[in-house]
C-alpha positions as CSV (number, residue, x, y, z in Angstrom):
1,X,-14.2,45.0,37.0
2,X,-17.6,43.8,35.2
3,X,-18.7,40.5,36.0
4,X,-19.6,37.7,33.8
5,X,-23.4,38.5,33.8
6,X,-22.9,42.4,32.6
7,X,-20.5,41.5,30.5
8,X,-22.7,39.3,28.5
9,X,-25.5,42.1,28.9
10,X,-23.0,44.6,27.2
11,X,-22.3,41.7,24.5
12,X,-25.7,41.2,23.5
13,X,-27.0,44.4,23.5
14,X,-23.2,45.3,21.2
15,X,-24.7,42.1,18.9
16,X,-28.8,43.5,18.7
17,X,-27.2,46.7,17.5
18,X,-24.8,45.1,14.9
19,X,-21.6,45.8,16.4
20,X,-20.7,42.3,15.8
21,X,-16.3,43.3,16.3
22,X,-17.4,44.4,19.5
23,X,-19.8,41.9,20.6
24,X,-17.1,39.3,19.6
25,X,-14.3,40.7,21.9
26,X,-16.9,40.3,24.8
27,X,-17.8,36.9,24.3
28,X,-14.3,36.1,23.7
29,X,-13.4,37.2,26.4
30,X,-15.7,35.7,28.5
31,X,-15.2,32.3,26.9
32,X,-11.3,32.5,27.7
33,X,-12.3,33.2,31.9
34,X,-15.7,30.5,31.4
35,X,-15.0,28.4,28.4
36,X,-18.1,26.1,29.1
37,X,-20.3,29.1,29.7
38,X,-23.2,28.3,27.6
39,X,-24.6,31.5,26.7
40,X,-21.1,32.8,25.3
41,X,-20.9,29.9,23.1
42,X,-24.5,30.5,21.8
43,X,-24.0,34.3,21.3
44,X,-20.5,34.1,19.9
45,X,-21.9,31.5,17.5
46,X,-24.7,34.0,16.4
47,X,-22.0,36.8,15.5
48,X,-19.8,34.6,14.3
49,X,-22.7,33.2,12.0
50,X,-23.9,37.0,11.2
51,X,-19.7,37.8,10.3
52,X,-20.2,34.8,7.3
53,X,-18.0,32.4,9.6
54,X,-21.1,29.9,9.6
55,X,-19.3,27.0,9.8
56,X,-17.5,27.8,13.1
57,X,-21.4,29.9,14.0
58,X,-22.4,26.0,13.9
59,X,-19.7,24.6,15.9
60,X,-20.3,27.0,18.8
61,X,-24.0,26.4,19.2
62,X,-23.9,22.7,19.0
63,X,-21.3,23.4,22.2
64,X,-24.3,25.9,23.8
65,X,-26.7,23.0,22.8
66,X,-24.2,20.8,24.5
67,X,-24.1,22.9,27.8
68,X,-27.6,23.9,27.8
69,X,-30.1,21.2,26.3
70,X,-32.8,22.6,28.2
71,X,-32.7,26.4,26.8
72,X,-35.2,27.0,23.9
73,X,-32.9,29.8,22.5
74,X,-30.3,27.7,21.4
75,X,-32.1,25.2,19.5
76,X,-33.7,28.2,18.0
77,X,-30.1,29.5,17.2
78,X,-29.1,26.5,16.3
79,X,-31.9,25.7,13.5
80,X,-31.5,29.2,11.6
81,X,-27.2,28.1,11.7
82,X,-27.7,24.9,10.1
83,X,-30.6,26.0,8.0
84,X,-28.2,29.4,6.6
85,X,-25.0,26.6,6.6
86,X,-27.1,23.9,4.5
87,X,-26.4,21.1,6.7
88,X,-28.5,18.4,8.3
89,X,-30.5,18.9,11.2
90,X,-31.8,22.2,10.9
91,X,-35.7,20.9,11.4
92,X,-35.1,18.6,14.1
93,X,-32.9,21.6,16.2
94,X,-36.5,23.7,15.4
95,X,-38.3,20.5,17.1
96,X,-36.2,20.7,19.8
97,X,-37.1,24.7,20.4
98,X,-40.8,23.8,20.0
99,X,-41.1,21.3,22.7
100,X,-39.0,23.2,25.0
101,X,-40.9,27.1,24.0
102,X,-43.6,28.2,26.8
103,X,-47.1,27.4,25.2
104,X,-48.2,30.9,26.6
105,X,-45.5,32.1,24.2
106,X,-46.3,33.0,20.5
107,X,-45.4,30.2,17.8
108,X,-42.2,29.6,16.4
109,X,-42.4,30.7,12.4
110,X,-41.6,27.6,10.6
111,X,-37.8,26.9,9.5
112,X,-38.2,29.1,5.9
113,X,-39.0,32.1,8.1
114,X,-37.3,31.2,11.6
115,X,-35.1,33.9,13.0
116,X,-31.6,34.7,15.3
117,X,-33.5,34.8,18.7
118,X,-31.9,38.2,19.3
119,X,-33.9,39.0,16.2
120,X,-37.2,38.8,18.1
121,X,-37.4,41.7,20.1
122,X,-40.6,43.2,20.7
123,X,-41.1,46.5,23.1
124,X,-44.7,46.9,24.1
125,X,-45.8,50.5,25.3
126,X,-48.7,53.2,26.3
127,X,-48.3,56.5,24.7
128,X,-51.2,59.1,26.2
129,X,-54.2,57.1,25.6
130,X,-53.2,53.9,23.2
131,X,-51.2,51.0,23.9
132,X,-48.7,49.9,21.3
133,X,-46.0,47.3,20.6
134,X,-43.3,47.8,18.3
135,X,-41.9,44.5,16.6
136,X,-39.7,44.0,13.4
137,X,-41.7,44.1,10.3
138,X,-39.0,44.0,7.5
139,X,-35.5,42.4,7.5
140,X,-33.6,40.2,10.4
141,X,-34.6,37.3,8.0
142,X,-37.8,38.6,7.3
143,X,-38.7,39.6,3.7
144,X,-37.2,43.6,2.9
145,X,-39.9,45.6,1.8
146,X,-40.2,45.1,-1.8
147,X,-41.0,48.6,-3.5
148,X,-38.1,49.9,-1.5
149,X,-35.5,47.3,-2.4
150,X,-36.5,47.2,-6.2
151,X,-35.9,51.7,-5.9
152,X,-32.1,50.8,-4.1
153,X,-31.3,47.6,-6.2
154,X,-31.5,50.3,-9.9
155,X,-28.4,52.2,-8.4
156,X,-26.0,48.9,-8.0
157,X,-23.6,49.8,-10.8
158,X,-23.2,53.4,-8.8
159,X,-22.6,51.3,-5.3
160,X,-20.0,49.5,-7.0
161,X,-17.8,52.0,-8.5
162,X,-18.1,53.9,-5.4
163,X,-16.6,50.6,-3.5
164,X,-14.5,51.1,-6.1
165,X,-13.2,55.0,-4.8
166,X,-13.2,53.4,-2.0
167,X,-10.8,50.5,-2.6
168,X,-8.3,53.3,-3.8
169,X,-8.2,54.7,-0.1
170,X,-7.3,51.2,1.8
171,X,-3.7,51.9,2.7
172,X,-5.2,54.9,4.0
173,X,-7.9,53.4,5.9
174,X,-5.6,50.7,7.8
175,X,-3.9,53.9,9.1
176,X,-6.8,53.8,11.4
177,X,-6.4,52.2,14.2
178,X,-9.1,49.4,15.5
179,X,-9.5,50.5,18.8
180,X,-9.1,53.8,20.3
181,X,-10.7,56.2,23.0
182,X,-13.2,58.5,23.4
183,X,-11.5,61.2,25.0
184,X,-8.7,61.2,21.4
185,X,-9.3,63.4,18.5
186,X,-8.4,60.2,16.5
187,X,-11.1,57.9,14.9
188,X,-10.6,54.2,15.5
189,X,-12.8,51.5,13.7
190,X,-14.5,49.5,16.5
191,X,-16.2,52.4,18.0
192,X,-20.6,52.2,18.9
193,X,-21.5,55.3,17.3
194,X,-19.9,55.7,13.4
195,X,-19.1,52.1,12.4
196,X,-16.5,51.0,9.9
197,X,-18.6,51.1,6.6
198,X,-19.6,54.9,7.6
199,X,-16.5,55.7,8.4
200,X,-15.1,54.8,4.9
201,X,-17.8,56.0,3.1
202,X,-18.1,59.4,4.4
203,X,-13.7,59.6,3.7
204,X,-14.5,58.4,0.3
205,X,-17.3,61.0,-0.5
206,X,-15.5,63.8,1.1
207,X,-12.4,63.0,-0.9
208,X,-14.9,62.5,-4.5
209,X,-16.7,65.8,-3.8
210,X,-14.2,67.8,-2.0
211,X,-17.0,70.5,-0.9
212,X,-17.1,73.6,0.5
213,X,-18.9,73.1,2.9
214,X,-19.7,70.1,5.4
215,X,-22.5,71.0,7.5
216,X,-23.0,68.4,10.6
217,X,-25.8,68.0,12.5
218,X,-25.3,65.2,15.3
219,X,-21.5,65.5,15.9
220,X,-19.2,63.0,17.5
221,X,-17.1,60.0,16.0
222,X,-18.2,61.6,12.6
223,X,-16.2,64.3,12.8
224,X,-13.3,62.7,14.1
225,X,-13.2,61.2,10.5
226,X,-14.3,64.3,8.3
227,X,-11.3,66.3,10.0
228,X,-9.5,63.6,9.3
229,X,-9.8,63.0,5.6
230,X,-9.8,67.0,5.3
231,X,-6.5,67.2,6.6
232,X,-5.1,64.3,5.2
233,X,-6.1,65.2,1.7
234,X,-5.8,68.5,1.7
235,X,-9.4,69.5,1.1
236,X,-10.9,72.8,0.9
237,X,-13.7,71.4,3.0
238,X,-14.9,73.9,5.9
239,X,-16.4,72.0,9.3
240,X,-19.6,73.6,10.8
241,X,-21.2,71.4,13.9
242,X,-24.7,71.9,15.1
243,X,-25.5,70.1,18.5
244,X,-26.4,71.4,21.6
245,X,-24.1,68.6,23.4
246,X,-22.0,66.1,21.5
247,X,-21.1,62.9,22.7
248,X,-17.3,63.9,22.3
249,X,-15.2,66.9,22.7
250,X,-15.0,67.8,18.7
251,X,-15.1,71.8,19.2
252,X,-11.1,72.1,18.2
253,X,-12.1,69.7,15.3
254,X,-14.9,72.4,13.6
255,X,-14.8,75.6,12.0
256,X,-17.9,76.6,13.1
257,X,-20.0,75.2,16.4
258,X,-23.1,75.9,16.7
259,X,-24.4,74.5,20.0
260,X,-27.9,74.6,19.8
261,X,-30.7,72.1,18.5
262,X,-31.4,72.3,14.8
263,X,-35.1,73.0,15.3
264,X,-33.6,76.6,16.6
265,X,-31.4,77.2,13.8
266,X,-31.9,79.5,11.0
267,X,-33.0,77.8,8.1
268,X,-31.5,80.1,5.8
269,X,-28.1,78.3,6.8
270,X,-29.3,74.9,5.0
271,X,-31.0,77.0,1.7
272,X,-27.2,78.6,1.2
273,X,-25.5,75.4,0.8
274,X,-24.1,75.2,-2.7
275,X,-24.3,71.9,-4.9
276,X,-21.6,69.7,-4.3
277,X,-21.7,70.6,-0.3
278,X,-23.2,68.1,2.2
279,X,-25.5,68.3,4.7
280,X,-25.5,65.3,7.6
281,X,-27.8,63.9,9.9
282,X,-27.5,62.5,12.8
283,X,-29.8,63.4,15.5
284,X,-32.5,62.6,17.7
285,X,-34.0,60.1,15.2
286,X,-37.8,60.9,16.2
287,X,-40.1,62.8,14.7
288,X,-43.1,64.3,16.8
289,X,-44.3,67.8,17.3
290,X,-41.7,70.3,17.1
291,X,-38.6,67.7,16.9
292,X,-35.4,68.4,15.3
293,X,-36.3,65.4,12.2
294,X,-40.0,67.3,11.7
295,X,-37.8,70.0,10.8
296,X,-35.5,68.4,8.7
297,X,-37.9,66.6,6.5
298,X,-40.5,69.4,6.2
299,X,-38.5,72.2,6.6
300,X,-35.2,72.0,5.1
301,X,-34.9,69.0,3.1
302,X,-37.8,69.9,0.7
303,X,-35.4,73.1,0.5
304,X,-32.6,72.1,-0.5
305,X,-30.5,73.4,-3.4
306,X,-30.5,70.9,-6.6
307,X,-26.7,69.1,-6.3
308,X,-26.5,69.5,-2.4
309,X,-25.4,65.7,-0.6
310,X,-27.2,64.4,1.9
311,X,-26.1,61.5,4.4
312,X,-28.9,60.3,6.7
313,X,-27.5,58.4,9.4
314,X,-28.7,55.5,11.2
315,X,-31.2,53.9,8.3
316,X,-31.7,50.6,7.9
317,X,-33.8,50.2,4.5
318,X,-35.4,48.7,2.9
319,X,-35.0,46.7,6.3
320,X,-36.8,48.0,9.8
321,X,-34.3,49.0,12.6
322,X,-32.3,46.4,14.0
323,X,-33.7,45.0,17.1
324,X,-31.3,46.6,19.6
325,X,-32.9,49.9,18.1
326,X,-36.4,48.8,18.7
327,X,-36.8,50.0,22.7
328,X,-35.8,53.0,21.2
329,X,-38.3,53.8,19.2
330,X,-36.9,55.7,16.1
331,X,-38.8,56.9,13.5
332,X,-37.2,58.9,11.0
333,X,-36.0,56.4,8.2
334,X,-40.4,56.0,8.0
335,X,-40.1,59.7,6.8
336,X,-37.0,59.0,4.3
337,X,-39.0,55.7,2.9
338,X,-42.2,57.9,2.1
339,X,-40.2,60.6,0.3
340,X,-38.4,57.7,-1.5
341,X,-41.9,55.8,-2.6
342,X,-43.8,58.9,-3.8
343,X,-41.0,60.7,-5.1
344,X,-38.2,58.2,-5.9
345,X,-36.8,60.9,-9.0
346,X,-36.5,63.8,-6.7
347,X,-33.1,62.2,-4.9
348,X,-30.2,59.9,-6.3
349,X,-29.2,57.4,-4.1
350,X,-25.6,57.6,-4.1
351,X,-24.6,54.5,-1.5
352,X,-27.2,53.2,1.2
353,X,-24.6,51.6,3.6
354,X,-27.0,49.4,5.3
355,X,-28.2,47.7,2.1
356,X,-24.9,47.6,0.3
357,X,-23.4,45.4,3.4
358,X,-26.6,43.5,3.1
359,X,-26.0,42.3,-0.8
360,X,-23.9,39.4,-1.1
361,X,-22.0,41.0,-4.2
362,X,-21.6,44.3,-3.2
363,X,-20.9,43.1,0.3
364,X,-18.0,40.6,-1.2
365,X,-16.4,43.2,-3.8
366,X,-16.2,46.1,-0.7
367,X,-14.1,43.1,1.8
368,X,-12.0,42.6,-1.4
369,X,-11.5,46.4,-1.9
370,X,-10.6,47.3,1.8
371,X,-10.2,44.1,4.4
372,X,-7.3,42.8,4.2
373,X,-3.8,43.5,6.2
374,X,-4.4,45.1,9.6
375,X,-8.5,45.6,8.5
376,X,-9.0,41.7,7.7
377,X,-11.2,41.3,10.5
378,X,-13.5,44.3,10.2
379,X,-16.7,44.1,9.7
380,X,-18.2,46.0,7.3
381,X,-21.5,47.6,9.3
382,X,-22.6,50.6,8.3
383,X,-26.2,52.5,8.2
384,X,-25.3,56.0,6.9
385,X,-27.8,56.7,3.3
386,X,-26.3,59.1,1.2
387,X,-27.7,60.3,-1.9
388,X,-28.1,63.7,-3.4
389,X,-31.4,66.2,-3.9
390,X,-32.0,66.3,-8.3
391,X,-33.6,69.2,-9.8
């Protein structure tokens, strides 16, 4: 049985990755064992704060603050609450952080710009002969890169009526169960690989297009849900996997495995795919010499038939990747953003997860369309970018 301190270790790194139904079960149940345990309080208060509960978000730090007046990182937490909340006290809680910080530390960024402590991450690192460190640049409360945002923000009115499809497929959705396991050939919602929003996207656009072909590279929770929503309605869709070793057993879910990486594959595979089929990604997420995501974007994409759907998964723009993704040190979604800025005609952008949950409108009219009944509590977290290659 975990102990209290892994537990909150698996908690905050389930909240630095988004995961926020996750990270909540943790902390709640911690909390119900330790209910005075001041980091609970404080990181349940930042989820439930990040899941537009702020009021309650409030009412858990003050208890952390409470507990633990001496700990920087809850005044910190505290500030950004009241600050996003609009109530009193939100500079003096950023006081309170400054006099307690370490004055080796860097400055705290004034209230305007102050962040979700977990938001801070930095990862400092040598690679052959240079010394880097790799920090958050865009999103997390920071400003979204602006040339991107303005390219997502012209296809709202095509977000929305796909929330719409989407709405139409809720009494299928809460057919899904919440939680699940591994091991099942079932999908279930609160899962650390394919998160809600991808999950219901990738249904809806397999149930719009109904393609002949679905072509996976990255397999695993994803294709729990693609054999799915083939089966359930009755698509023509045919399965092909490529992935030298999936995450789960999804070979009796495929029509085709192919277990090798792509970066040995044919490429003539990927140039036969008809418009209206879709290709997916979800790989190694690096690109260096040789690497499966070189290949993709210089190889294959650039390829592609005119019509063919494309999901990327795992891409965060216009925003940087979320801190729990920073020791990581992903790279691809800096290729997808330079095809997008100096060739923003040669794709449609068909429904960036990531962004869409971002936007307070679209983010409102897709919990309308889908949480409610056994889904009410879902979060709506996705980061699969889907769009489709023009002529």
């Amino acid at each position: 049985m975990a102990t209290t301190e892994e537990m909150l270790l698996i908690g905050f790194d389930r909240l630095r990755c988004n995961l926020l139904n996750l990270a909540e079960l943790i902390f709640v149940e911690v909390l119900a064992g330790e209910p005075d345990n001041p980091a609970a309080l404080r990181l349940l208060g930042v989820v439930r704060c990040k899941l537009g509960r702020g009021g309650e978000g409030v009412r858990l730090l003050r208890e952390a603050a409470e507990r633990a007046p001496s700990l920087e990182v809850v005044w910190n937490d505290l500030a950004v609450a009241l600050r996003d909340a609009g109530e009193p006290g939100a500079e003096a809680a950023r006081a309170r952080a400054v006099a307690l910080r370490d004055p080796a530390a860097a400055p705290l960024a004034p209230l305007t710009g102050l962040v979700f402590a977990t938001e801070r991450a930095v990862h400092a690192f040598e690679l052959a002969d240079y010394r880097y460190t790799a920090t958050l640049r865009h999103g997390a409360g920071r400003t979204s890169h602006p040339e991107l945002s303005a390219i997502l923000e012209r296809g709202r009115d095509r977000y929305a009526a796909f929330i719409g499809e989407m709405g139409a497929l809720q009494a299928d959705f809460a057919q899904v169960a919440l939680g699940g396991s591994y091991e099942s050939t079932d999908p279930f919602w609160f899962n650390v690989w394919f998160p809600a929003l991808d999950g219901m996207a990738l249904t809806t656009m397999l149930k719009r297009r109904n393609p002949k072909r679905f072509l996976e590279i990255g397999s695993g929770v994803s294709t729990k849900f693609a054999r799915r929503a083939v089966s359930r309605l009755g698509l023509q869709t045919r399965l092909t996997s490529i992935d030298p070793e999936p995450r789960n057993a999804v070979d009796q879910l495929c029509d085709e495995v192919i277990r090798r990486p792509l970066e040995q594959c044919d490429p003539a595979m990927f140039q036969a795919l008809d418009p209206g089929d879709i290709l997916f990604l979800d790989s190694s997420h690096r690109a260096f010499q040789g690497s499966d995501v070189t290949v993709f974007f210089t190889e294959i994409l650039p390829r592609l038939k005119p019509g063919v759907i494309v999901q990327v998964h795992d891409i965060y723009l216009p925003d940087d990747y979320i801190s729990g993704h920073l020791r990581q040190l992903w790279n691809e979604q800096y290729l997808l953003a330079v095809a997008l800025l100096f060739g923003p005609d040669r794709f449609e952008i068909l429904f960036p997860c990531w962004w869409v949950g971002r936007d307070p409108a679209l983010r409102r009219q897709a919990r309308e369309a889908v949480c409610h009944g056994p889904l009410e509590s879902v979060d709506l977290y996705g980061a699969s970018f889907w769009m489709q290659v023009k002529g």
